[in-house]
C-alpha distance (Angstrom), angle and dihedral (degrees) to the residues before:
residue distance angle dihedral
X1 . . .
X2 3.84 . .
X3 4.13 84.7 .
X4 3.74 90.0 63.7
X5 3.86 104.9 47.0
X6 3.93 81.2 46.4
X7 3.69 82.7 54.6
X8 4.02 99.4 46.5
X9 3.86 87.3 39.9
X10 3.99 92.0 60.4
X11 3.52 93.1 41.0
X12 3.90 94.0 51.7
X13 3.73 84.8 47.4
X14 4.00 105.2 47.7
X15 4.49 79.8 46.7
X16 4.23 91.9 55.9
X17 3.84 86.2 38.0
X18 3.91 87.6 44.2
X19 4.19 97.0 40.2
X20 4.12 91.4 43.4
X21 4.21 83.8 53.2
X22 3.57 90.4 52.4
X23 4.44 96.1 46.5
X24 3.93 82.3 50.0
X25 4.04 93.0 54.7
X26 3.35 92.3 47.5
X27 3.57 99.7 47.7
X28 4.58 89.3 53.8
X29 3.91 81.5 50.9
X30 3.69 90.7 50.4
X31 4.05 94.7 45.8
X32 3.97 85.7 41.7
X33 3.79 90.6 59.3
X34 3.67 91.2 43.4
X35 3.39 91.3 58.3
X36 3.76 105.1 43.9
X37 3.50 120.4 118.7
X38 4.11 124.1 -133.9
X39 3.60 110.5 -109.5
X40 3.81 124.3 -153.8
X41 3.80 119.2 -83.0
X42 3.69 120.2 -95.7
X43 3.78 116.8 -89.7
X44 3.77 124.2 -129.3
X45 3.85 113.9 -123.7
X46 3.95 119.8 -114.3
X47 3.58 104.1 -86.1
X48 3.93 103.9 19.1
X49 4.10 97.0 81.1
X50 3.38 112.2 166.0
X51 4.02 110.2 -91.6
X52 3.60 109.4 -119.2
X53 3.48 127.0 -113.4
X54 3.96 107.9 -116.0
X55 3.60 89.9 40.5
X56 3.95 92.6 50.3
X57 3.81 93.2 54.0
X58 3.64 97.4 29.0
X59 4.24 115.5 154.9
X60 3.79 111.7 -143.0
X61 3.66 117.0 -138.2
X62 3.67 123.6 -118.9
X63 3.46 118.3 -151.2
X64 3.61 107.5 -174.6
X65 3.67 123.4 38.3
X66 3.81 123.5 -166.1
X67 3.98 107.0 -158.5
X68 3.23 116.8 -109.4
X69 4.15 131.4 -134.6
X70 3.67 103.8 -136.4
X71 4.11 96.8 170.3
X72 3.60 114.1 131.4
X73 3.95 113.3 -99.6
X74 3.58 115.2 -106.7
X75 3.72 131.7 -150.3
X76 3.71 106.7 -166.2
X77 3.66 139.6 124.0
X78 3.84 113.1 -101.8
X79 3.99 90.8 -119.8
X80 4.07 82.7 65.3
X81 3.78 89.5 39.9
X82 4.06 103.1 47.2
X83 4.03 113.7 90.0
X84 4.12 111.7 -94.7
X85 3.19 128.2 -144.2
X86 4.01 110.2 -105.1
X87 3.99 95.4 -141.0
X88 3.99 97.4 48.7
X89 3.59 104.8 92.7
X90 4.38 109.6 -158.6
């Protein structure tokens, strides 16, 4: 029994050692961010300019506009098709 609270000892020890390691990292990264400097924004190569916005998404006009028959297509026979009477029962 002495074996296993060895055991759980150790292990509790190596995780504080382990957890403590890890708040210390943290804490250069945070003090190396504080201390950054800005750098200059990145240039855009000769020849790449940015496009600009209204020409990017630019709508052409249409000036003339043939209608346009958006019925379904239908496949039937013309007996199916033609107008029926609605008092003659089949």
């Amino acid at each position: 029994m002495n074996i296993k609270q060895s055991q759980a000892g150790l292990a509790v020890l190596v995780l504080l050692v382990l957890s403590s390691q890890g708040c210390s990292v943290a804490e250069e990264k945070r003090l190396l961010y504080r201390q950054s400097e800005i750098i200059a924004p990145l240039k855009i190569p000769a020849g790449m300019q940015q496009p600009q916005g209204v020409e990017r998404f630019a709508v052409p006009q249409v000036k003339n506009v043939d209608p346009v028959d958006i019925t379904p297509p239908v496949n039937l026979p013309d007996e199916l098709l033609a107008p029926q009477d609605a008092g003659q029962a089949k």
